[in-house]
MIDREN-542440 format. One line per field, with one value per residue (C-alpha): z, y negated, x; residue in three letters; residue number from 1. Coordinates in pm, 1 decimal. Layout:
zz = [Z	...]
yy = [Y	...]
xx = [X	...]
resn = [Ala	...]
resi = [NUM	...]
***
This chain:
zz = [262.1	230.2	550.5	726.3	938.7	1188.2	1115.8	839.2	722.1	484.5	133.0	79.3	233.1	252.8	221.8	392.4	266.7	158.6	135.3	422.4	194.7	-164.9	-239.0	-276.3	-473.2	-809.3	-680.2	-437.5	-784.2	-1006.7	-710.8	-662.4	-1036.7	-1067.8	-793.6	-881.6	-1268.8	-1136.6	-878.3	-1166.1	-1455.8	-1143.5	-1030.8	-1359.8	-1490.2	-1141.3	-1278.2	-1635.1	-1575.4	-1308.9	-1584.5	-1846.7	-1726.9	-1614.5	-1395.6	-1183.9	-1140.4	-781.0	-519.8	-365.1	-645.4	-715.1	-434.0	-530.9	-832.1	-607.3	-368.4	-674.4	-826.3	-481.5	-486.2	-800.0	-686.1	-369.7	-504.1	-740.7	-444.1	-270.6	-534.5	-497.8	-842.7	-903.7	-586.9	-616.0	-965.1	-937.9	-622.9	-546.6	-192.6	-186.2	-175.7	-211.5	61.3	-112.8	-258.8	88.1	171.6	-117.9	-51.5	260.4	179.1	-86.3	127.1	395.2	157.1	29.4	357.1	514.3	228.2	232.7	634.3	536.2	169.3	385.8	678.9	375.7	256.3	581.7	607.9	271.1	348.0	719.1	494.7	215.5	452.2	785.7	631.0	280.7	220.4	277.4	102.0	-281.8	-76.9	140.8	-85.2	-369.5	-665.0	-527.1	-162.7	-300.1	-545.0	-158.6	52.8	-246.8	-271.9	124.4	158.0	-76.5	0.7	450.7	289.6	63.4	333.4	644.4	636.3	421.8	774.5	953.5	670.9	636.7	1010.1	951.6	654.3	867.8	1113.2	1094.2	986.5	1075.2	1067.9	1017.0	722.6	701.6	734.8	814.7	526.5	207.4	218.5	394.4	710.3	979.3	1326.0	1118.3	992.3	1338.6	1484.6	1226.6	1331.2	1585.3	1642.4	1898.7	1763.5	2107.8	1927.7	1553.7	1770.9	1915.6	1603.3	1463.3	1718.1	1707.9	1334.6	1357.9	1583.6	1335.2	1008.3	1192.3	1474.2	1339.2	1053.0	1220.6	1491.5	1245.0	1046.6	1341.5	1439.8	1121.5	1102.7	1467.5	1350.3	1036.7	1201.0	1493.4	1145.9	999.5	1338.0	1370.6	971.2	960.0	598.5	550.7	210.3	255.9	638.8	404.5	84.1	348.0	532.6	196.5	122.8	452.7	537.1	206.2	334.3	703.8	559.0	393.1	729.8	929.4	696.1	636.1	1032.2	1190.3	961.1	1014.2	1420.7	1442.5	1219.6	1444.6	1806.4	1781.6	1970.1	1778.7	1892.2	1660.6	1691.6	1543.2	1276.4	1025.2	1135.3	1108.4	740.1	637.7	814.6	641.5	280.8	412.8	372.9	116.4	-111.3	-62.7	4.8	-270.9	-491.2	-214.7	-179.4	-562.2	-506.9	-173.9	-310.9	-613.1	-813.0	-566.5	-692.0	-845.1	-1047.8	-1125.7	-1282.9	-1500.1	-1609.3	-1696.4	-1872.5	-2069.3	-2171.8	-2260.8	-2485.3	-2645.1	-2725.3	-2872.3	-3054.9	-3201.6	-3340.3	-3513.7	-3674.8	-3757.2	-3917.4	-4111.4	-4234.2	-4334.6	-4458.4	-4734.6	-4869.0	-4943.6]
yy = [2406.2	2729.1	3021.6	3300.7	3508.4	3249.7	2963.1	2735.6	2531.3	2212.0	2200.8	1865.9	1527.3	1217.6	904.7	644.2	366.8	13.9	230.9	-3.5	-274.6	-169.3	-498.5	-580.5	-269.6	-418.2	-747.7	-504.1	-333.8	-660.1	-751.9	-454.3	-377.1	-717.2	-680.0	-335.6	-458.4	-774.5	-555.2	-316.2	-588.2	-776.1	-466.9	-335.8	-667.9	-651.1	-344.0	-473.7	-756.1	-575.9	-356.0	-595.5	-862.5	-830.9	-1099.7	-903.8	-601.9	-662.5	-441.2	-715.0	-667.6	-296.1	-282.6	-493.6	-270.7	18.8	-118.8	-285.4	64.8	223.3	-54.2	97.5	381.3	287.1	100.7	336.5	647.1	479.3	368.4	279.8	188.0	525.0	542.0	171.2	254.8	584.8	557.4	966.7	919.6	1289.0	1405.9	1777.9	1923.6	1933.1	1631.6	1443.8	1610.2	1534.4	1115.5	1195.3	1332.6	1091.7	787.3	898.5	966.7	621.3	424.3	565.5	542.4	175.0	161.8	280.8	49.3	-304.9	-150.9	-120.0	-477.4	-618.0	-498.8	-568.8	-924.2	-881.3	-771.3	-1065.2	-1313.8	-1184.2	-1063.3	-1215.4	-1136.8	-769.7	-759.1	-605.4	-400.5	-237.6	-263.9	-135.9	76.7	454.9	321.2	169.2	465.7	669.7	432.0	426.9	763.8	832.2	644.7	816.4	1156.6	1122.8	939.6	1256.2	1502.5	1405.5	1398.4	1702.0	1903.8	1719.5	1710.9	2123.0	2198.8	1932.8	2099.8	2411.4	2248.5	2418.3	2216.8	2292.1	1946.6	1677.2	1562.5	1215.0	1005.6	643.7	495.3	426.4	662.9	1021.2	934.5	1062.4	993.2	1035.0	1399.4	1513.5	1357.5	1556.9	1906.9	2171.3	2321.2	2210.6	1912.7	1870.7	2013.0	1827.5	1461.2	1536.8	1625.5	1320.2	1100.6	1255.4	1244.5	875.9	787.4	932.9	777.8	414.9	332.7	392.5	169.9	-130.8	-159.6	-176.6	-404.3	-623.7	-628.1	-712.6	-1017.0	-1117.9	-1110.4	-1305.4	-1593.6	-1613.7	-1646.9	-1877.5	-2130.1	-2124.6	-2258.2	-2615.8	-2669.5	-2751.3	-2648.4	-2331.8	-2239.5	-2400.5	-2122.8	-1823.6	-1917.4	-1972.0	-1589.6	-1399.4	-1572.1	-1448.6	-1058.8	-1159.1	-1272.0	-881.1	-743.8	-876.4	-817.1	-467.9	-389.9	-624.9	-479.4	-124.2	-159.0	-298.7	-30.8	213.6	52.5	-68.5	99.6	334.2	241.4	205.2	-191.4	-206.9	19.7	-245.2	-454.2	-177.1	-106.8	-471.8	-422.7	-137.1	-296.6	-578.3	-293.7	-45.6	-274.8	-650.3	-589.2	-433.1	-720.7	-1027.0	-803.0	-941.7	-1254.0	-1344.3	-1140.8	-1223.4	-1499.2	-1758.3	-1674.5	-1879.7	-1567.4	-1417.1	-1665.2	-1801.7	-1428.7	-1426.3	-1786.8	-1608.9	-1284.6	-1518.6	-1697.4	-1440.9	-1290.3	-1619.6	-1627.8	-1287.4	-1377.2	-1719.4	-1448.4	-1203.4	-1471.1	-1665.3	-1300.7	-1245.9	-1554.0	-1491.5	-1141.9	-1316.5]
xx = [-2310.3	-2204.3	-2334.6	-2076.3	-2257.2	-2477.7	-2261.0	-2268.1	-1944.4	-1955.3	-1805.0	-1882.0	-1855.2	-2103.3	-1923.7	-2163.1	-1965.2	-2182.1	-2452.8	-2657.3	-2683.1	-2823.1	-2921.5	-2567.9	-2447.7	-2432.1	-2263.3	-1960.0	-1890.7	-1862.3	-1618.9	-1410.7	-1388.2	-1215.9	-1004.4	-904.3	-825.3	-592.3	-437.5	-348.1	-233.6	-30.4	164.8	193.3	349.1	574.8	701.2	741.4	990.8	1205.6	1261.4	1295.8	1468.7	1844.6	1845.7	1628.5	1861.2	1939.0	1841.6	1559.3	1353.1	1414.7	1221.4	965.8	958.4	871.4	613.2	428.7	461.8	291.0	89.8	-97.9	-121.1	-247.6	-560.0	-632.4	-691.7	-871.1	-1168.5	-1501.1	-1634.8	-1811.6	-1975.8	-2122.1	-2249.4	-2379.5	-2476.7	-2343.3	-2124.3	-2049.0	-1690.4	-1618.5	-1412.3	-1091.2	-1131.7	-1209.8	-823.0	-653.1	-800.8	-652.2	-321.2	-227.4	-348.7	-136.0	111.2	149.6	89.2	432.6	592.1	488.0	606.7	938.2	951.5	892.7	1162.2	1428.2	1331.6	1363.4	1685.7	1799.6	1685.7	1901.5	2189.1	2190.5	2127.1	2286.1	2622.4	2601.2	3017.2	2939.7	2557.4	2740.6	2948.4	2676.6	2375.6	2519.7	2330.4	2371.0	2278.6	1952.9	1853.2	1899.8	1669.0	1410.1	1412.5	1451.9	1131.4	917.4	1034.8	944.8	615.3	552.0	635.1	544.9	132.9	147.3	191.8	-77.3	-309.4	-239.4	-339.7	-650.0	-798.7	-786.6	-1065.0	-1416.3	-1654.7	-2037.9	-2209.3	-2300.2	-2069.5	-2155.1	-1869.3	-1916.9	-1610.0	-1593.6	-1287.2	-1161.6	-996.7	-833.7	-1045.0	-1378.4	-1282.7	-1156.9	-1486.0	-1657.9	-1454.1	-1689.1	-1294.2	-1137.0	-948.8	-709.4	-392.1	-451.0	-486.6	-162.7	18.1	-149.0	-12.7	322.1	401.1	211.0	478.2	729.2	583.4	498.6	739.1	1060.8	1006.3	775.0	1100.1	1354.0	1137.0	1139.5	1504.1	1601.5	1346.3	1501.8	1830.1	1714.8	1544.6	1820.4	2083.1	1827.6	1847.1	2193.0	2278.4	2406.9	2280.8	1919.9	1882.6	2010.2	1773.0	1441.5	1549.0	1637.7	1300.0	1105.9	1227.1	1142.3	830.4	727.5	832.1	664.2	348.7	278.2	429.4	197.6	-81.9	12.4	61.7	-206.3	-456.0	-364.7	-344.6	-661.1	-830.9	-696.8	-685.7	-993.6	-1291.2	-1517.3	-1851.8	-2160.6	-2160.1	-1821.0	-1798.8	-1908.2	-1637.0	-1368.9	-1460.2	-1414.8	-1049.4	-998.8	-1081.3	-797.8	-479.5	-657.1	-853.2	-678.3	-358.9	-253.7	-354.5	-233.5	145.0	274.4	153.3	278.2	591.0	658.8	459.9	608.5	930.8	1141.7	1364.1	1019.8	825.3	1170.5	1142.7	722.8	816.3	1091.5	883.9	575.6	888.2	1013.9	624.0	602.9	883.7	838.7	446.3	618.1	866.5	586.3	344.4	657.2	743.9	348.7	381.2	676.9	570.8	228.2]
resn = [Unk	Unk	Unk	Unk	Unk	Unk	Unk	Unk	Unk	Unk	Unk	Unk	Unk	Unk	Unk	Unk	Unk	Unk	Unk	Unk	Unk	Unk	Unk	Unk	Unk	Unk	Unk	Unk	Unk	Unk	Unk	Unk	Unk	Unk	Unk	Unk	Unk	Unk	Unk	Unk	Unk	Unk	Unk	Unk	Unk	Unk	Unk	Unk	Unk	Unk	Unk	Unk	Unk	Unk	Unk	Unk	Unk	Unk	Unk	Unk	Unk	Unk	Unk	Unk	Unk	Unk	Unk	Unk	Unk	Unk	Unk	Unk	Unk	Unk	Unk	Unk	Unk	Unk	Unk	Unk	Unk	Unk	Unk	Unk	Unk	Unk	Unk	Unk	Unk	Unk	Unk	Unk	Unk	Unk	Unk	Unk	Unk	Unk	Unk	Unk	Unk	Unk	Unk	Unk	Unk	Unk	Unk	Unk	Unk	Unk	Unk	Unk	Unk	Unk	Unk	Unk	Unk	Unk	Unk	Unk	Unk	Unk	Unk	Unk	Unk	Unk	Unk	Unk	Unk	Unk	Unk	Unk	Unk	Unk	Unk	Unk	Unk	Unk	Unk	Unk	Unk	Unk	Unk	Unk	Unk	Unk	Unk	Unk	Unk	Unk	Unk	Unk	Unk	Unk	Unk	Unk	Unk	Unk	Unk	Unk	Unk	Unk	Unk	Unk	Unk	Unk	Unk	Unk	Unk	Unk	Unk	Unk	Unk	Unk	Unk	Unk	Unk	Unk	Unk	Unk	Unk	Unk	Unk	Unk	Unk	Unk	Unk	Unk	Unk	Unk	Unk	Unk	Unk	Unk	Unk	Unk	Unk	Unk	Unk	Unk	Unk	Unk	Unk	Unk	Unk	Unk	Unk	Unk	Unk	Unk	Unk	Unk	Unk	Unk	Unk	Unk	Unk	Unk	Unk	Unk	Unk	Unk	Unk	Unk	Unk	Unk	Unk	Unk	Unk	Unk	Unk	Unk	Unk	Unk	Unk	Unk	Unk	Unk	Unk	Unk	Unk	Unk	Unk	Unk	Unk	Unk	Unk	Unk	Unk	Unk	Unk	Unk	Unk	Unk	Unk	Unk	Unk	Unk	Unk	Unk	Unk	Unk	Unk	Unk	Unk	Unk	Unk	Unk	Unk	Unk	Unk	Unk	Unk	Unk	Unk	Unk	Unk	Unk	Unk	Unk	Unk	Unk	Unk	Unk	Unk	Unk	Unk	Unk	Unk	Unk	Unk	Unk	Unk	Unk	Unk	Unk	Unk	Unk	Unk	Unk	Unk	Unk	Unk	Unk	Unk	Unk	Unk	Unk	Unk	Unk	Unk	Unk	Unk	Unk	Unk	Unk	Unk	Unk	Unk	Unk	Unk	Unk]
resi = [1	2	3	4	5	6	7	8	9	10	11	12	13	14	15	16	17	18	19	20	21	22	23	24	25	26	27	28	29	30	31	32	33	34	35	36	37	38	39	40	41	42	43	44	45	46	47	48	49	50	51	52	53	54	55	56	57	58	59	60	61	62	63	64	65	66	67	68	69	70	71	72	73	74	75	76	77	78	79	80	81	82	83	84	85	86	87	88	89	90	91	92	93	94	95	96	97	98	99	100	101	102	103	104	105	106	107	108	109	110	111	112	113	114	115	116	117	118	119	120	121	122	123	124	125	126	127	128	129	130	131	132	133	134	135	136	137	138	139	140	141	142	143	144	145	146	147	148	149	150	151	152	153	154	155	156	157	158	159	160	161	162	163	164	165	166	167	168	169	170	171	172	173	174	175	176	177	178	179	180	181	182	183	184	185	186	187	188	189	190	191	192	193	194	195	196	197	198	199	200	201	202	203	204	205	206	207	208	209	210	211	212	213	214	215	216	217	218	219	220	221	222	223	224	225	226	227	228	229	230	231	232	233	234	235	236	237	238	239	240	241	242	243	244	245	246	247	248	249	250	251	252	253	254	255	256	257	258	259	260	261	262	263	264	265	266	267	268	269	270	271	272	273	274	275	276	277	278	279	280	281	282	283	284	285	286	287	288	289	290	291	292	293	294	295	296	297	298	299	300	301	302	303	304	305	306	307	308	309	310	311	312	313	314	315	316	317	318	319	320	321	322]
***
């Protein structure tokens, strides 16, 4: 706490967290620490054969590449571990708004990401004559990069007039990360002009993207119905229920985090929704994504191949210079 005159402001924040349940401190780290490290090696691996492998140089999973990418970063803001082990839930000030800014950050850049998958899907399956025509390389490189720029910029305004809030106490907030509604709740300013930039640029960041993600998914299954060959409805519907299933994770989780009512009774309950988009999703997104896929498990069977391949070479080498 640090005094001005006969106020005195907070420098530091008290992240309540799991706190309520210290019998189960040591078992919530064991879990999160594992989740966190698969989350890491999957998206990490994501990366690695999009990269690697030509036959993935298409602009479906360049995008993969790039959520799997966010996807990293994503888990690794908003961490735990330390807290659970140490058992020290205090955030400084600036830290609590740089959480904030790079979680905001990465969850519009994730709104826009799944819009320009949806409608890369709408495009290969929709108008599949035009798809190498429309999606070609430059267009992609400007929707990637169109996506992470609005995510970057965007909640660096709102998060600016936030950290300009007074705060006087308490400075306990009731997550096991920096959010939004807690912070304001936290504010002795008068918060009436931040919640309206917060729902304006909310609208911005969210609605723009979640309606073109569902036109495009409209258009999709409506193109899906109307094919005559079975084969080819069960593979289009085998891709986009893949890309509906994080959708509706992704959104469902997030709405009901944020529509529903903040009363004492149901904090608990929001925190475990929260952990759904911050903590699981991140890990469940490749998965559902990718490791159902026929292109990207040919391409993990090749790589584990060729790793082969190259340790038979290595030993036989070993094996003549001896």
């Amino acid at each position: 706490m640090e005094t001005a005159g006969n106020r005195t402001f907070i420098t530091e924040f008290i992240l309540l967290g799991f706190g309520n349940i210290p019998e189960l401190q040591f078992l919530l780290f064991f879990l999160f620490l594992v989740i966190y490290i698969a989350t890491v090696a999957v998206n990490i691996l994501i990366v690695v054969l999009v990269v690697a492998d030509q036959h993935l140089h298409t602009p479906m999973y360049f995008f993969l590449g790039n959520l799997s990418s966010l996807e990293t970063c994503y888990s690794s803001t908003i961490l735990v571990l330390a807290s659970l082990l140490s058992g020290d839930r205090t955030i400084s000030f600036s830290g609590c708004f740089a959480q904030l800014y790079v979680f905001a950050f990465l969850a519009s850049t994730e709104c826009y990401l799944l819009a320009v998958m949806s409608y890369d899907r709408y495009l290969a399956i929709c108008k599949p004559l035009h798809y190498s025509t429309l999606m070609n390389t430059r267009f992609c490189l400007q929707l990637a990069a169109g996506s992470w720029l609005n995510g970057c910029l965007t909640p660096a305004i709102f998060v600016l007039f936030l950290s300009q809030l007074i705060f006087c106490g308490p400075n306990e907030i009731n997550n096991f990360y920096c959010d939004t509604i807690p912070l304001m709740e936290l504010s002795c300013s008068d918060t009436h002009l931040v919640i309206l930039l917060d729902f304006i640029l909310a609208c911005v960041l969210t609605l723009p993207p979640f309606l073109l993600t569902l036109a495009s998914y409209a258009c999709i299954i409506a193109t899906i119905l109307r094919m005559s060959s079975t084969t080819g409805r069960q593979k289009a519907f085998s891709t986009c229920s893949s890309h509906l299933i994080v959708v509706t994770l992704f959104y469902g989780t997030i709405m009901i985090v944020y529509l529903l009512p903040k009363r004492e009774p149901l904090q608990d309950l929001n925190k475990v929704f929260s952990l759904c988009y911050t903590v699981l999703t991140p890990l469940v997104n490749p998965l559902i994504y990718n490791l159902r896929n026929r292109e990207v498990k040919k391409a993990l069977s090749n790589a584990i191949s060729k790793c082969g391949f190259h340790k038979t070479m290595r030993r036989l080498r070993d094996n003549n210079i001896t």
